[in-house]
N, C-alpha and C positions, 0 to 999 in steps of 0.2 A: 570717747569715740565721736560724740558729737559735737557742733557746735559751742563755742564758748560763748557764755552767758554775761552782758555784761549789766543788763536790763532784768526786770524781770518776766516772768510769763506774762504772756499776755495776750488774748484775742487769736485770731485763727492761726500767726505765725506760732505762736507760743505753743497753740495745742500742736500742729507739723510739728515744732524740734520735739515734743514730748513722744508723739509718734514715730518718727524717726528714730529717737534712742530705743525704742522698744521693738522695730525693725532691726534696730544693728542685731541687738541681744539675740532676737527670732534667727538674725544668720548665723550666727557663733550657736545658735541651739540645732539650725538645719545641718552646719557642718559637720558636728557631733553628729548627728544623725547619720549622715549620707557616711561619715567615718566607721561608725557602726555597722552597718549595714553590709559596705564593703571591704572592712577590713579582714584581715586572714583572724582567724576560730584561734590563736595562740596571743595574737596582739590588740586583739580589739578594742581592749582597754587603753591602748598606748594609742591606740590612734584616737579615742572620742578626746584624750587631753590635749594632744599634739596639733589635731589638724584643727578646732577653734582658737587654741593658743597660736599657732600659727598664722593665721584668720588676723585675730586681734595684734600683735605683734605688727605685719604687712600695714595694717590700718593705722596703728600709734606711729607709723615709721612714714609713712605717705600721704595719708589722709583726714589723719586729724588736724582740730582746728592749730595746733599748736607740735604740726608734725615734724618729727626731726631732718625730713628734706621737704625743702617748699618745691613743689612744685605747681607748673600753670594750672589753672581752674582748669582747661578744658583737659588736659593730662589726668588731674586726680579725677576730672565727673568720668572717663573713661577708664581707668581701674577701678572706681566705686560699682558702676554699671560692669563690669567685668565679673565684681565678686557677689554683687547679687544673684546676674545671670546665674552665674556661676553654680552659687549652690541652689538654687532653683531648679539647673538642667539635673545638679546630683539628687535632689529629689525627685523628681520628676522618674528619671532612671531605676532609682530602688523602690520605685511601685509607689511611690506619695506625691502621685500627679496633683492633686489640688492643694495639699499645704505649698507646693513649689507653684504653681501658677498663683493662686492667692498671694501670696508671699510677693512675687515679683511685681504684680500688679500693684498691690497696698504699697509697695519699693517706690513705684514708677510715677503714681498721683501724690504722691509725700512729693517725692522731686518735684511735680510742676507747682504743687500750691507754696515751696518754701520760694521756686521761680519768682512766681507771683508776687509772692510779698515779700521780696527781699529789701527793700525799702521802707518797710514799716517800722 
């Protein structure tokens, strides 16, 4: 889900992509959740698998560094920022206002510092 690596870690970008992939993972764990939460009392189980697999799928297919449709930077930073939001507003919704603002926020400064130092 994340960047591809062709360097090693290294200095403030390095710890961002490291944060970043454990961001992505936090939103495949929020979708489960928010899947949980609101799914029907017979399928709930089919949805905690479905809607992060679904999550991840959407991402492998658009988003990744090596996704199977390229599309423009500013297209994928707008469906990336979509599925944060996203499960953020569904936390937020099933009563776990602060893992979802947290979450979004840690989302949104990951994005400006990889900005930042995308040159490095």
């Amino acid at each position: 889900m994340s960047e591809e690596l062709s360097e090693p870690l290294h200095g403030v970008r390095g710890a961002a992509l490291i944060v970043r992939f454990l961001l992505e993972l936090a939103m495949l764990t929020g979708a489960a959740v928010v899947a949980w939460r609101l799914g029907p009392d017979g399928w709930r189980w089919a949805a905690v698998v479905v809607a992060p697999l679904a999550v991840a799928v959407f991402w492998g297919l658009f988003l990744a560094e090596k996704a199977r449709f390229v599309l423009a930077e500013s297209i994928r930073f707008v469906l990336e920022t979509a599925l944060f939001l996203g499960v953020g507003a569904g936390l937020i919704a099933v009563g776990l206002t602060w893992p979802g603002v947290i979450g979004v926020a840690l989302w949104a400064a990951d994005r400006i510092v990889l900005a930042v130092t995308k040159n490095e």
